[in-house]
N, C-alpha and C positions, 0 to 999 in steps of 0.2 A: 737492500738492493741485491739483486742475484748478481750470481758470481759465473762469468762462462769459464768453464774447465778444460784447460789447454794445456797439452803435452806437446811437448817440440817432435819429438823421434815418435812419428808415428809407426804402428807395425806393417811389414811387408809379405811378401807373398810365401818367403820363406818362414816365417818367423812361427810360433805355435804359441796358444794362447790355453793357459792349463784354469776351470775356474773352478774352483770348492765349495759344493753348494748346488745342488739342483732344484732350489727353491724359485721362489718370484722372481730375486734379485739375480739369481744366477739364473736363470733359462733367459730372461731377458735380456742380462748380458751378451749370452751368445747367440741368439738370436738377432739383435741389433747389432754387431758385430758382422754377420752376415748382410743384413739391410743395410749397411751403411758404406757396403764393397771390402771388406776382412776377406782377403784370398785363403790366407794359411791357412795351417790346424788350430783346429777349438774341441779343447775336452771338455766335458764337464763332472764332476766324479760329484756322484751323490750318494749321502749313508742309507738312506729308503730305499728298497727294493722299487719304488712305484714310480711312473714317470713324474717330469711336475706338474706339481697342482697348485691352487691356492686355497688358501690356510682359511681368509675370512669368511666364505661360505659354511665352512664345518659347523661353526657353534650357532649358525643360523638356519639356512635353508637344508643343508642338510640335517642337521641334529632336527628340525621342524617336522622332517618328512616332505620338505615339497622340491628337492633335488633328489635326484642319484648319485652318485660318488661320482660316476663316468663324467659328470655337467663340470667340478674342479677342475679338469685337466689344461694345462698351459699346454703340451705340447704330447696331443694325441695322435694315435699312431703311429706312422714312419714318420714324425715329422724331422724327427732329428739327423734322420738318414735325407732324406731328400734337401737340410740343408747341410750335409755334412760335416755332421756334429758329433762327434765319438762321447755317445751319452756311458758314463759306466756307473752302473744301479746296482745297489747293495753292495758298494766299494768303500768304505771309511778312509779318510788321510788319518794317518797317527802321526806324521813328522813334517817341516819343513824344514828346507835348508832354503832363506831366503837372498843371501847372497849368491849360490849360485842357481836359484829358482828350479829350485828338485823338491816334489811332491811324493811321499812316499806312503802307502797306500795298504789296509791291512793287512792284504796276502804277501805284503813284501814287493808289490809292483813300483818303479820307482818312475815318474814323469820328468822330463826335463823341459822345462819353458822357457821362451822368451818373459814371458809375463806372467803372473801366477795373480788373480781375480780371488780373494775369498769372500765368496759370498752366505758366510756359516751365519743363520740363523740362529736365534735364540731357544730351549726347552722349557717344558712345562717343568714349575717349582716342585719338588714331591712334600708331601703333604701323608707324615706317616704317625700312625699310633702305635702302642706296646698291642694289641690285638690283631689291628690289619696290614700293619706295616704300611707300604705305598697307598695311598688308595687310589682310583683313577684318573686318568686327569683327559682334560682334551689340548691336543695339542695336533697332536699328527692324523694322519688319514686312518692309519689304522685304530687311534683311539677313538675318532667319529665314528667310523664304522661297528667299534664295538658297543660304545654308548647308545647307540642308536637301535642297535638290533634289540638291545637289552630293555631297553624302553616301550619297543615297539611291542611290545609281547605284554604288557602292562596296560591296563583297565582305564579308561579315563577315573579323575576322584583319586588316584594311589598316590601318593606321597614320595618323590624323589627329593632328598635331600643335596643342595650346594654349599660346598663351605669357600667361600669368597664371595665377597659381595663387590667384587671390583669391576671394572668393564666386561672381560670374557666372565664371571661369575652372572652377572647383570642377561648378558647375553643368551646365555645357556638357559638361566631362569625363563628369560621370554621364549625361548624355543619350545622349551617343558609344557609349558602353559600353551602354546597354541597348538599342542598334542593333546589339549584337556587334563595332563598331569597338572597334579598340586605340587610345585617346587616352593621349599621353604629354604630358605637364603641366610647364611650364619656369616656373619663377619663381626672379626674381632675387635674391628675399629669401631668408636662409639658412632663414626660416618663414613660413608664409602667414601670415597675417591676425593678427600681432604690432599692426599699429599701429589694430584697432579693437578688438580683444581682451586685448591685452597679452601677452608675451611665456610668463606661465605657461600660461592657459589657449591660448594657440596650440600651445602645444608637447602638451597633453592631445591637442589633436585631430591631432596631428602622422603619427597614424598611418594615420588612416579611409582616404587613396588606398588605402594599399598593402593595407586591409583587404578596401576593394572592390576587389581586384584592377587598378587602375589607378597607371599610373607615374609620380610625379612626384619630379620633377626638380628641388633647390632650390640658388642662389647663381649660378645660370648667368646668362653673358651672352652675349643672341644679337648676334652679328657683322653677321652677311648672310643674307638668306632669296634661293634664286635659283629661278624658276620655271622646269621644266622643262617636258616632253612627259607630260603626266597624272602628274607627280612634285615637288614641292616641297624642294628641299636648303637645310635649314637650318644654318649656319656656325656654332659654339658656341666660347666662347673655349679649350675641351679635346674639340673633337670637330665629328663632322658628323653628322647626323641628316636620315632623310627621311622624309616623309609624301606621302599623298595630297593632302592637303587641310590647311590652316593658318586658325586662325585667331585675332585678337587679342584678349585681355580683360584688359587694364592700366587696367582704370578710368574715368573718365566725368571731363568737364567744361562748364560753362557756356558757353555763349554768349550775351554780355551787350554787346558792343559795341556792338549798335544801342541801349543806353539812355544809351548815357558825357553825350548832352548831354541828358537830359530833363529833371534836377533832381533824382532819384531819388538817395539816397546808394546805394552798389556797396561792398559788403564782400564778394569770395568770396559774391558772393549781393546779393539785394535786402534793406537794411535796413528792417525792418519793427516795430511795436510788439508789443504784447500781444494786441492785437486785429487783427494782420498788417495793419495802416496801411501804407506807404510815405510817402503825400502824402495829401492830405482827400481827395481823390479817385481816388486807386489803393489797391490793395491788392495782393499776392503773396502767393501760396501754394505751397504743396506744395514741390520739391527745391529753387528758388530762394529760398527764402524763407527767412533769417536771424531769427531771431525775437530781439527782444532781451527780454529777462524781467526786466531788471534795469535802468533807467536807465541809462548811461553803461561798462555794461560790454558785451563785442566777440558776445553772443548765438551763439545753436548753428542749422545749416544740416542739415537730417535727408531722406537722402533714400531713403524705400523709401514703398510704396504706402498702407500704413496711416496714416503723416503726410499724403500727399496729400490721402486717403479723410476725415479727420478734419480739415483743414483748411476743405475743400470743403463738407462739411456744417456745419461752424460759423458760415462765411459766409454762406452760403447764409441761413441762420434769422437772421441779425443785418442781412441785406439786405433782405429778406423781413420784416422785423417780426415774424417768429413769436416765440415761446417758446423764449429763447437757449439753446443747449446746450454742455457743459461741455467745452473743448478740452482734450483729453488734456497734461497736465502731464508725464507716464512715456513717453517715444520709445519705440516698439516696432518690433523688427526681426526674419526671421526668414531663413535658407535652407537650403532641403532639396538636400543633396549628399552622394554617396558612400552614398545609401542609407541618411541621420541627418537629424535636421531640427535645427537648430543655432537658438537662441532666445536673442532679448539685451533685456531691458529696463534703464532708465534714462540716466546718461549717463556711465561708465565712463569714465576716463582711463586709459589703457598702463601708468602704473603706479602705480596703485592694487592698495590690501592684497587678496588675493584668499582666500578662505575657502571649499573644497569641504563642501558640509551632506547629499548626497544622491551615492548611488550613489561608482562608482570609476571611475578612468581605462580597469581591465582590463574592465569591464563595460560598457563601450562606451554608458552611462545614467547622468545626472550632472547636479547642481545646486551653483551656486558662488553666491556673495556678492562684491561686490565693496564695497573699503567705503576712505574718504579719511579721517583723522585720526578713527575712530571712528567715522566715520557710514556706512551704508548710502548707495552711489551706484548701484549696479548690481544685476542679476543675470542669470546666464546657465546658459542648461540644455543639455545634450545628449538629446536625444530623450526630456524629461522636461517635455514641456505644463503636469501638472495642479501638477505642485510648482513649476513657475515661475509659475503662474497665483496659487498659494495664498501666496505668496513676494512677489507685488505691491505688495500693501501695505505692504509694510517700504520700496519703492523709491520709494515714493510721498508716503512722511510723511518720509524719508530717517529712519528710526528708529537707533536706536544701536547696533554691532552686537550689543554685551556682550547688550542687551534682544532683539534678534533672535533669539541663538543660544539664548538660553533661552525662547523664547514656541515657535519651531520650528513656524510653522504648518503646513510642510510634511509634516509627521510628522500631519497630521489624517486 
């Protein structure tokens, strides 16, 4: 059941609202902030030089070639002036003081808030050998950008190697490929995306590379990547492999060290309430933000756009005074690879009872149930929208399955 997000002391006209983060999470904060009557000051301190943008386009339409970098932008040109938004770009925070909500900033600039909003997104994992050290990763605009120019200069038929076979690995692979690049896909797991899927339903989707004509490669471990003369040799513990171009997608993590002395508790994330609290006067949103839902138990950290997007706006109306609106209780998550769009609501554990109710593995369209001691936790569709949509509700009320399989909204 959703949860509406209510603050008693909403902010006033004098009041300044500091957010950390010029991503999704944050530009939409302060942005709704403004929509929803926020008089005061609103900063927003971002470590990118670049206005916001969004992240999911990168590994697809752009990295494909069929966007421009300009088509990401959240909030282009003066937008931020004409809502009066003191945007500051290529500012990093290195400190908080969250009891007295002071924002301290790398040149030494220090902010004082009524409210301090972090909305610090997650980085790409680095992914380094004894030869190449880092090697590239996609994550931020400037590494689309450079991925893309680097490819774009490359012959249909050339060989770009990926090492993750995980969702943004998956993704990147399908971009490659509909540039006529050959991407070959290395992942160390004997299956992709076992441990946010579970072992049955990874193994359903175990096929869609090789359907999309794309190579992947599972249980490898890479040795050494050595760069050559416009050729990349990568070292394999049963082989050698080269490409044009390399690049990494092993997953993402926090950067959270500048908060270790602010007072903030630090779980794998910012510990936050129901109503994403940190402190009276912080709160966290969006990939950093550990929600606890339960008093005393270790809460869940969700990181894709829709949690941002739905975080942002909940604040927003509870900081703002408006007319609270209901924070999605259902994580929804979704990515389009291989030419599927792969869709997962709830919160699924690897190994939970899994139940196919729609379509087959060989029909490449498919709706599963995922369910814990009887109860509905999950569901997950293979390029089946309307039945995981009609399917919601059972992941929502966490309905019984035995009642599930016989009500079968999907079948409406």
């Amino acid at each position: 059941m959703a949860r509406e997000l209510r603050i008693v002391d909403a902010l006033g006209h004098d009041d300044h609202v500091v957010v950390v983060g010029a991503g999704l999470a944050g530009w939409r904060l302060a942005e709704g902030l403004r929509r929803h009557g926020f008089a005061g000051r609103v900063s927003v301190v971002g470590a990118e030089p670049h206005l916001p943008y969004e992240r999911p386009p990168l590994s697809k339409q752009v990295l494909a070639g069929r966007w421009d970098l300009e088509r990401v932008a959240l909030a282009g040109g003066d937008r931020a002036g004409e809502l009066g938004i003191d945007l500051r770009l290529g500012a990093r925070a290195v400190a908080l003081d969250a009891a007295a909500g002071e924002v301290t900033l790398e040149d030494g600039t220090r902010l004082v808030a009524t409210r301090v909003a972090l909305a610090v997104g997650v980085e790409a994992r680095a992914f380094s050998t004894p030869s190449s050290g880092a090697l590239p990763t996609l994550r931020s605009r400037d590494d689309a950008e450079g991925l893309r120019d680097r490819v774009a200069g490359l012959e249909p038929g050339e060989t770009v190697v990926v090492v993750g076979g995980g969702f943004l690995g998956a993704e990147v692979a399908t971009s490659l490929g509909a540039r006529g690049l050959v991407p070959v896909v290395l992942e160390a797991a004997t299956r992709p995306l076992v441990g946010p899927l579970g072992a049955e339903v990874a193994g359903w989707l175990a096929g869609l590379a090789a359907d999309a004509s794309i190579e992947l490669r599972t249980g490898v471990v890479v040795r050494d990547v050595v760069a050559g003369s416009g050729t990349w040799r990568v070292e394999l513990d049963d082989g050698l492999l080269e490409g044009r171009e390399v690049v990494a997608a092993v997953g993402s993590r926090l950067d959270l060290g500048w908060l270790e002395d602010s007072g903030l508790a630090l779980d794998d994330g910012i510990v936050v309430d129901a109503a994403l609290r940190a402190a009276p006067r912080v709160a966290a949103l969006g990939d950093a933000a550990r929600v606890l839902e339960v008093e005393g138990e270790r809460g869940a950290r969700r990181e894709h756009w829709q949690v941002a997007a739905d975080h942002a706006e909940a604040l927003a109306r509870a900081w703002a005074g408006a007319e609270p609106s209901a924070l999605a209780a259902t994580p929804y998550f979704w990515s389009d690879q291989y030419g599927k769009k792969i869709q997962l609501l709830g919160r699924p554990l690897p190994d939970d009872e899994v139940v196919r109710v729609v379509g087959s593995t060989t029909s490449g369209r498919w709706l599963a149930l995922y369910a814990r001691a009887g109860v509905v936790t999950g569901a997950v569709a293979l390029s089946q929208p309307r039945a995981l949509m009609l399917a919601k509700p059972l992941v929502d009320v966490g309905a019984r399955l035995d009642d599930a399989l016989a009500d079968a909204p999907w079948e409406r």
